[in-house]
C-alpha positions as CSV (number, residue, x, y, z in Angstrom):
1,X,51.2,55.7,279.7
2,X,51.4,54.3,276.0
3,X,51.4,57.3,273.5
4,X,48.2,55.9,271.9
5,X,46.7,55.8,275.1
6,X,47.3,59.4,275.9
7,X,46.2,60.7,272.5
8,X,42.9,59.1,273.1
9,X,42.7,60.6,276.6
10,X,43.9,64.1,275.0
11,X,40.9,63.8,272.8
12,X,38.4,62.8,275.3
13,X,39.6,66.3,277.1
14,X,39.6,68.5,274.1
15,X,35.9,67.2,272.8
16,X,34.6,68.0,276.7
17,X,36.2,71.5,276.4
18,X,35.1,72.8,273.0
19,X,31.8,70.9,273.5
20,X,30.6,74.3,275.4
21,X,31.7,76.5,273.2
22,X,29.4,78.1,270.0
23,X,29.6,81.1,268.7
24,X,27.3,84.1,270.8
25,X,24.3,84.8,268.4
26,X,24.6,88.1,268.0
27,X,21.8,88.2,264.5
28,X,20.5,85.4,262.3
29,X,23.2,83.9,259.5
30,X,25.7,86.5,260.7
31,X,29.5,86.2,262.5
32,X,31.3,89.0,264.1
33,X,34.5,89.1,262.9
34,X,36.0,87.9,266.8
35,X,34.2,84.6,265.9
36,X,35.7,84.5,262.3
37,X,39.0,84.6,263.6
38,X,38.4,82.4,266.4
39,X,37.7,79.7,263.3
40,X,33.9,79.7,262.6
41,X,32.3,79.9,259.2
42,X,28.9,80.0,258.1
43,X,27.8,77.4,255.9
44,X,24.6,79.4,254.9
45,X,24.5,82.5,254.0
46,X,20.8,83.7,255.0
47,X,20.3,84.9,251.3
48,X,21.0,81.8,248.6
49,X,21.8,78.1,248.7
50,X,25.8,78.9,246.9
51,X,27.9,75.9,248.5
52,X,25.1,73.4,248.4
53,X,23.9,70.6,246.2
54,X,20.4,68.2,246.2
55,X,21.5,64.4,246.4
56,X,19.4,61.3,246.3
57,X,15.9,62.7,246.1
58,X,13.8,65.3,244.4
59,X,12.5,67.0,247.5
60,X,12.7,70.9,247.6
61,X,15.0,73.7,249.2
62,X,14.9,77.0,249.3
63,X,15.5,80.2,251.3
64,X,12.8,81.8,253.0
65,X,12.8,84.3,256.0
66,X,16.3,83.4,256.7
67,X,16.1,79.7,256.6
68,X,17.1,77.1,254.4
69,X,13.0,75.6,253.8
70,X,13.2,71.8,252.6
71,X,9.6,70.3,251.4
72,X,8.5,67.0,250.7
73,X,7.3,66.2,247.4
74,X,5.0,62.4,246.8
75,X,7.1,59.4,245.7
76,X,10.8,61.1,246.4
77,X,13.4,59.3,248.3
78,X,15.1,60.3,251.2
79,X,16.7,63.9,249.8
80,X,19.8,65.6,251.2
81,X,21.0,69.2,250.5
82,X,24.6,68.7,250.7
83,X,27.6,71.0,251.5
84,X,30.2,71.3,248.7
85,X,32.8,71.0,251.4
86,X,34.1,68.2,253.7
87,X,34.6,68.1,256.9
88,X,36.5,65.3,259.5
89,X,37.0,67.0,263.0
90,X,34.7,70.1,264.0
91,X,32.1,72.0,265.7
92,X,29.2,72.1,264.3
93,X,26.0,74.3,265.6
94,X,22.2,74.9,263.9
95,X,18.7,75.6,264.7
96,X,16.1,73.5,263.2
97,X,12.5,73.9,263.3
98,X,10.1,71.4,261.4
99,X,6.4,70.1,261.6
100,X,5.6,67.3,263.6
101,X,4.9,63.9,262.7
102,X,7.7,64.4,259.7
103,X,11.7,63.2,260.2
104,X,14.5,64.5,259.6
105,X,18.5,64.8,260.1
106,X,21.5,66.4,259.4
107,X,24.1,64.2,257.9
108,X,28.1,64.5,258.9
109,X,31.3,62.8,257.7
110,X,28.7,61.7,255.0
111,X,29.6,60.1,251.7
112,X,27.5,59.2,248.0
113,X,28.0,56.0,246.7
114,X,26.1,55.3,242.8
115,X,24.5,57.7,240.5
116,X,20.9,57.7,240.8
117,X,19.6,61.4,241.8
118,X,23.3,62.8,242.0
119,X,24.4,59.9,244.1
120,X,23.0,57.8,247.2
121,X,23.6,59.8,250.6
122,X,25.4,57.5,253.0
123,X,27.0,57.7,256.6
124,X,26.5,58.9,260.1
125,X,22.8,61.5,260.5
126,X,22.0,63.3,264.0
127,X,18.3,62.8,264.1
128,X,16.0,65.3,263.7
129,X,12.9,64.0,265.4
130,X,9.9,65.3,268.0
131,X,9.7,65.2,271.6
132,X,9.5,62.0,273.4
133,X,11.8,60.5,270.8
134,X,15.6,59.9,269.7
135,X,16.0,63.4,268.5
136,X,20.2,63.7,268.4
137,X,21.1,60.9,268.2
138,X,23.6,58.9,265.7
139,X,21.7,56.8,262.7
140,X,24.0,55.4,260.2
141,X,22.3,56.4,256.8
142,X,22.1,53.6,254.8
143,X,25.1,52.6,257.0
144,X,23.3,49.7,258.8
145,X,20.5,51.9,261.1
146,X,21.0,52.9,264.5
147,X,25.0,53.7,265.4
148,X,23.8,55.2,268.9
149,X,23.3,52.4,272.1
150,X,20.2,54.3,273.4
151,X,17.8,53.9,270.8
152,X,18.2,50.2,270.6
153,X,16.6,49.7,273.9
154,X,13.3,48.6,274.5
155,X,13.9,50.8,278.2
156,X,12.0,54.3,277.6
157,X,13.8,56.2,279.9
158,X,17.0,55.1,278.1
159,X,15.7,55.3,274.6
160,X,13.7,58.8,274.2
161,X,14.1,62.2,276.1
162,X,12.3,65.2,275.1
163,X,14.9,67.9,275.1
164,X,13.8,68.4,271.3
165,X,10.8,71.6,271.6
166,X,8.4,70.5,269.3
167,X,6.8,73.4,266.9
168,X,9.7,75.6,268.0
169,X,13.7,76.4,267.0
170,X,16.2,74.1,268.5
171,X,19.8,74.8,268.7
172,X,22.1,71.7,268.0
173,X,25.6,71.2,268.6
174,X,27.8,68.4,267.3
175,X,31.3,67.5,268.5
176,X,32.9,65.5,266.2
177,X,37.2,64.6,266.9
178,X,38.7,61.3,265.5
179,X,36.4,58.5,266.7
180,X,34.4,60.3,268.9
181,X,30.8,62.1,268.6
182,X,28.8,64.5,271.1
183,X,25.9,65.8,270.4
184,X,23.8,68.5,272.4
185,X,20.2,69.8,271.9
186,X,19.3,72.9,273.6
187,X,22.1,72.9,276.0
188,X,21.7,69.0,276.8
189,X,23.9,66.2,276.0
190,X,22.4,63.6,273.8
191,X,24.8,61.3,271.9
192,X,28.4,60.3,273.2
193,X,29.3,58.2,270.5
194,X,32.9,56.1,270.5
195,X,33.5,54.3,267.2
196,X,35.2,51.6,266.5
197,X,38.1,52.0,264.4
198,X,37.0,50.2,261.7
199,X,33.8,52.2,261.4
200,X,35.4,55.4,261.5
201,X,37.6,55.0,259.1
202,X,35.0,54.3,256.8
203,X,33.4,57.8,258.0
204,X,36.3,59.5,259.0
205,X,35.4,63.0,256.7
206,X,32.5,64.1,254.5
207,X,30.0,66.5,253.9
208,X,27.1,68.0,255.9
209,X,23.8,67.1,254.5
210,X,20.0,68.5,255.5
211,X,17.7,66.0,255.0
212,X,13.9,65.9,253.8
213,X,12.6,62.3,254.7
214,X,10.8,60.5,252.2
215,X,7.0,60.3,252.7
216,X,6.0,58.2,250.6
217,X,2.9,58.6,248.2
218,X,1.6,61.2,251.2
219,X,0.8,64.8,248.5
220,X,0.2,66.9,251.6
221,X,3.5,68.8,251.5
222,X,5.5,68.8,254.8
223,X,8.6,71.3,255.9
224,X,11.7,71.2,257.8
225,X,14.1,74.9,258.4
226,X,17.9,75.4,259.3
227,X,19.3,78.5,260.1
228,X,22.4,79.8,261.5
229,X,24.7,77.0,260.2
230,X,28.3,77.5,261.3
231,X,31.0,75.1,261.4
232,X,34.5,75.5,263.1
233,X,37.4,73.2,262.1
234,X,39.3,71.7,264.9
């Protein structure tokens, strides 16, 4: 077997194994200290918004309860609260909760690009979306739409599922090592992305971003929550 061949077959089997793991939730926002030296860290504290910045939009975020809250504010672009660090390969995991008839995502391996509101967020989102619908997975952010097969197809049993609880918490988890992406919502496998190489090299590390969609002039004020962010390096 070439050695090329059997690093992409080592990386098949590693993104299967850790794909299970996440740590036990033992409280909100909190790691025992087992997890932290197995290699997690939380990316929100439960208390402030330290490590995160607003790109591209004027939409809100604040803490409340718990939860990072993001609202939508008339005439704002598509708005992004964006970790301060990068990340290429990992394990990401978060609950979302948001009202329905509203979009969202969660950016990874992002990028900006210009200078307008901070910068214009670009790169690969896992969709944030209610049930039947393409909630998890893979939309390329001002990265040409749709990076996912299964939402391109006019077949509904192939295109939506409804693993997303609407008006409830959901638990995501995101696989990302080299050119390949899993996603799971609530224990079930969504995405299983394999870039080309070409594409993942121009998304091959970046940052997290939470994303309030634009609405719009729509005033009546919509909401989307995250809590218990972690992310493990891999």
């Amino acid at each position: 077997m070439k050695k090329t061949s059997l690093l992409i077959l080592l990386a098949y089997i590693a993104i299967g194994a850790v794909a299970m793991i996440s740590p036990v939730q033992v409280k909100d926002n909190f790691l025992t200290k087992s997890q932290q030296k197995e290699g997690w860290k939380m990316l929100f504290d439960g208390k402030s918004l330290e490590g995160w910045s607003i790109k591209s939009g004027f939409a809100t975020y604040k803490v409340e309860d718990g939860a990072i809250v993001g609202t939508t504010i008339a005439k704002s672009p598509n708005t992004f609260l964006c970790s301060d660090e990068e990340f290429s390969d990992f394990e990401l995991t978060f609950e979302v909760k948001y009202d329905q008839f509203f979009n969202s995502g969660v950016q990874i391996r992002s990028k900006l690009k210009g200078e307008e509101y901070g910068g214009r967020v670009y790169g690969p989102q896992v969709e944030i979306e209610q049930s039947p619908g393409q909630a998890g997975y893979i939309y390329g952010e001002s990265a040409g739409g749709w990076q996912s097969a299964e939402p391109q197809s006019e077949d509904e049993s192939i295109n939506s599922h409804s693993y997303f609880n609407n008006n409830q918490w959901n638990q995501y988890r995101v696989v990302a090592i080299g050119k390949k992406i899993k996603t799971y919502i609530n224990g079930h496998q969504v995405a299983d992305l394999d870039y080309d190489p070409e594409r993942y090299q121009a998304n091959s590390e970046g940052f997290i971003g939470l994303q309030v969609h634009g609405v719009g002039k729509k005033s009546e004020a919509m909401s989307v929550r995250w809590k218990n962010i972690y992310i493990k390096a891999l």
